[in-house]
N, C-alpha and C positions, 0 to 999 in steps of 0.2 A: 628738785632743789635749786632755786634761785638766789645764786648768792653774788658779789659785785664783782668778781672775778670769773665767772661762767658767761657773762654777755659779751665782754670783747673776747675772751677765747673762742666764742659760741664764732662773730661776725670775723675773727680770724680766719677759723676753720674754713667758712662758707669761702671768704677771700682767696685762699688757698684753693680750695676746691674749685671754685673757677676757673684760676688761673692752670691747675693740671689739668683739666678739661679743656679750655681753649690750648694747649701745647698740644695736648692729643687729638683736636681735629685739624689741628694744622700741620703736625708733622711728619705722619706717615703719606702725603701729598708731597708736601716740600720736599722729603727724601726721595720719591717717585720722579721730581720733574730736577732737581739738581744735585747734583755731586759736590759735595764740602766734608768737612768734620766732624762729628757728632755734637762738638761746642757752638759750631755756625749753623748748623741745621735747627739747633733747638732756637737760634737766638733770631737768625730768619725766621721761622715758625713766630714766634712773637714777634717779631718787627711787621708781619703779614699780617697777623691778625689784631693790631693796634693800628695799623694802617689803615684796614679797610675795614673795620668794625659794625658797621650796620651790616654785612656782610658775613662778619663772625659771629652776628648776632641770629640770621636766617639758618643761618651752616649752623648752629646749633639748636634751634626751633627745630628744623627741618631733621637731623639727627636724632632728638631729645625726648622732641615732644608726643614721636607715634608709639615710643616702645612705653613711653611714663602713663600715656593713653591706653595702650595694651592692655597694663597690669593692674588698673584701675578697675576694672569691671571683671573677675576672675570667672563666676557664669558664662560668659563670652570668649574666653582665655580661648578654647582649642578653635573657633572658627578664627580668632585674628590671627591664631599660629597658621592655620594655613593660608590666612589671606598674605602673611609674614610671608613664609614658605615661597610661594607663587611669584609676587612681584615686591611685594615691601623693600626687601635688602635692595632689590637692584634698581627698584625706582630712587630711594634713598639717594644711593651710590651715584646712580646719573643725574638727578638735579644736587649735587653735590658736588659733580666734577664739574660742570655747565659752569657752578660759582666758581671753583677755582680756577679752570682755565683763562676765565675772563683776568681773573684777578693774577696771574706768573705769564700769561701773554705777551704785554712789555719785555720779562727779563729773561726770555726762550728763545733761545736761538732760533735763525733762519732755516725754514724748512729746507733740507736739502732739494728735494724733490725740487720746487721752485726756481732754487740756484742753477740747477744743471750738474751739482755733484753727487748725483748719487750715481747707483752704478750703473754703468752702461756697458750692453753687449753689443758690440761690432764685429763684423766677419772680417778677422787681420786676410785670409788668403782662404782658400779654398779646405784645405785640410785641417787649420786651428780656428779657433773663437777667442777674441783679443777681448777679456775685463778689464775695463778700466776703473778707476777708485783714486781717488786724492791721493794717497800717500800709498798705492802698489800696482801693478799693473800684472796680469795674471792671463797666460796663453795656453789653451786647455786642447788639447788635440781632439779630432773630431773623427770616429769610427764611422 
């Protein structure tokens, strides 16, 4: 039934469904690499993926297009579940994170490792072990 009220409801929908789709490849990463609100996390989530779009455009190719490929050909269905099984997910997942990292690099803190803050064991004297740590300093006796 095509009636004149069903084509922009129709191009709404799609509109919508986009737009929930690109929050859900960007936000369970955003909440992964930053701590905020659940109001800033969704709204980073979109400020990243309007950002760097030809990028939320791959991140979603690369997400979208092996499982829509999958279910395409259902004859085929149980070798691609286990080609799925095997490596799919986590090939996925790793050219996935490759594009994110590139993309929250800039707004990620400095590796501690690098700085010299992370933790370090030094021998205070002969019978404890002195942790040190930015914000504690921790003397653990030594049997």
């Amino acid at each position: 039934m095509d009636t004149a009220a069903s084509k922009p409801l129709f191009y709404l929908s799609a509109a919508l469904l986009a737009l929930w789709t690109i929050i859900f490849l960007y936000i369970f990463p955003v909440i992964a690499a930053f701590a905020n609100t659940t109001k800033n996390l969704l709204k980073n989530a979109l400020i990243f993926a309007f950002m760097h779009f030809p990028s939320t455009l791959l991140i979603a190719v690369v997400s979208i297009l092996p499982m829509f490929m999958t279910y395409r050909d259902i004859k085929l269905l149980p070798l691609y579940t286990c080609c799925w099984f095997f490596f799919g997910f986590g090939l996925t997942a790793y050219v996935n994170s490759l594009m994110f990292y590139r993309m929250f690099k800039p707004y990620l803190p400095e590796d501690e490792d690098a700085t010299g803050d992370a933790w370090e064991v030094k021998p205070a004297s002969d019978d404890t072990i002195h942790i040190e740590d930015s914000s504690k300093d921790i003397d653990l006796p030594v049997k």
